[in-house]
N, C-alpha and C positions, 0 to 999 in steps of 0.2 A: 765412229761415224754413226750417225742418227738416219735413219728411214720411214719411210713414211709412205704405204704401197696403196696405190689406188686400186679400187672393186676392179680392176680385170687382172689383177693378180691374185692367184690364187690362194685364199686364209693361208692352206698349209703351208705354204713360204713363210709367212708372218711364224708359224710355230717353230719350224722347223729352223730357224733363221734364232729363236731366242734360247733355243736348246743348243746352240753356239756362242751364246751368250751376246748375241748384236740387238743393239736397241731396233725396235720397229712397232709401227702403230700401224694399225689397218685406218682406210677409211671408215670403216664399221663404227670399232672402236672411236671413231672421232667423230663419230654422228652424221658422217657428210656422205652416209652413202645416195647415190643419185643426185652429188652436188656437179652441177656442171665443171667442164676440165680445169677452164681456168681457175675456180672455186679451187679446186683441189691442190694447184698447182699455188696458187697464193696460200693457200691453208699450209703446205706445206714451207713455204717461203717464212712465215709467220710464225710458225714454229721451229726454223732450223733444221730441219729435218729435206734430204732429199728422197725424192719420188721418185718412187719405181714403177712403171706403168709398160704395159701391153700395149696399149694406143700410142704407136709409135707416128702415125701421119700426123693428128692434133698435136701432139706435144712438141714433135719439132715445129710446127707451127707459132703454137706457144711461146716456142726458145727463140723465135724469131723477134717474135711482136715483145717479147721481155728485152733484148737489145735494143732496139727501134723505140720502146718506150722507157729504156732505162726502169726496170721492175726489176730488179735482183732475185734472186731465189738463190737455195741452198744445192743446187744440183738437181740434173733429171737424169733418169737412168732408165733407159727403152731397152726394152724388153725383148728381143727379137722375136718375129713370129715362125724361125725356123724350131723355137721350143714350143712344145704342142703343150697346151693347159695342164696334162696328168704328167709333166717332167717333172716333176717336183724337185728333186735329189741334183736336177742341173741343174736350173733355175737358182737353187741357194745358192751351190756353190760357186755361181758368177755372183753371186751379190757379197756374199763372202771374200771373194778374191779381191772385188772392189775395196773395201769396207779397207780390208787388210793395207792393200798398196796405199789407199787413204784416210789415215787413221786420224786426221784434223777435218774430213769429211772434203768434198769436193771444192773447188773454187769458183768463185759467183759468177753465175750463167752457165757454169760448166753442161755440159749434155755428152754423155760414153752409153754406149751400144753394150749390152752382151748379147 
């Protein structure tokens, strides 16, 4: 499974997430830091890759308006705000457990909470 984390997650997730050997690109890394959500969320879509994101209101949004308009993507994956930015050590390993349970990566539209 391919990831793909937007600017409110935090870089060390992206490290800590590759030193378990799981694919992941930051926004950074992909040039699109401060590209609007839906940018991000299509940038991700476009590359196969699901998104992992902290902006959990927009993006269910998002998941809305991607049914309604029939826009596929590769999975979103919210972030809950009960993990506070310096969890780092959680945070992966909900993304991990993900990755693991689906290892052909999520199904189109799919959106799952940690």
């Amino acid at each position: 499974m391919r990831f793909y984390l937007d600017e409110d997650v935090p870089v060390a997730v992206a490290d800590a997430l590759r030193r378990k050997k799981i694919d992941v690109l930051t926004a950074a890394e992909a040039g699109n830091v401060q590209c609007s959500d839906r940018a991000q969320l299509d940038y991700a879509a476009r590359t196969g890759r699901c998104i992992a994101t902290r902006n959990v209101a927009h993006f269910v949004l998002l998941a809305e308006q991607a049914i309604q308009h029939q826009r596929s993507h590769a999975g979103i994956l919210l972030v809950s705000s009960h993990f506070r930015g310096n969890e780092i050590r959680r945070i992966t390993e909900g993304i991990v457990r993900v990755a693991k349970d689906n290892p052909g990566g999520l199904e189109e539209y799919a959106v799952r909470y940690l």
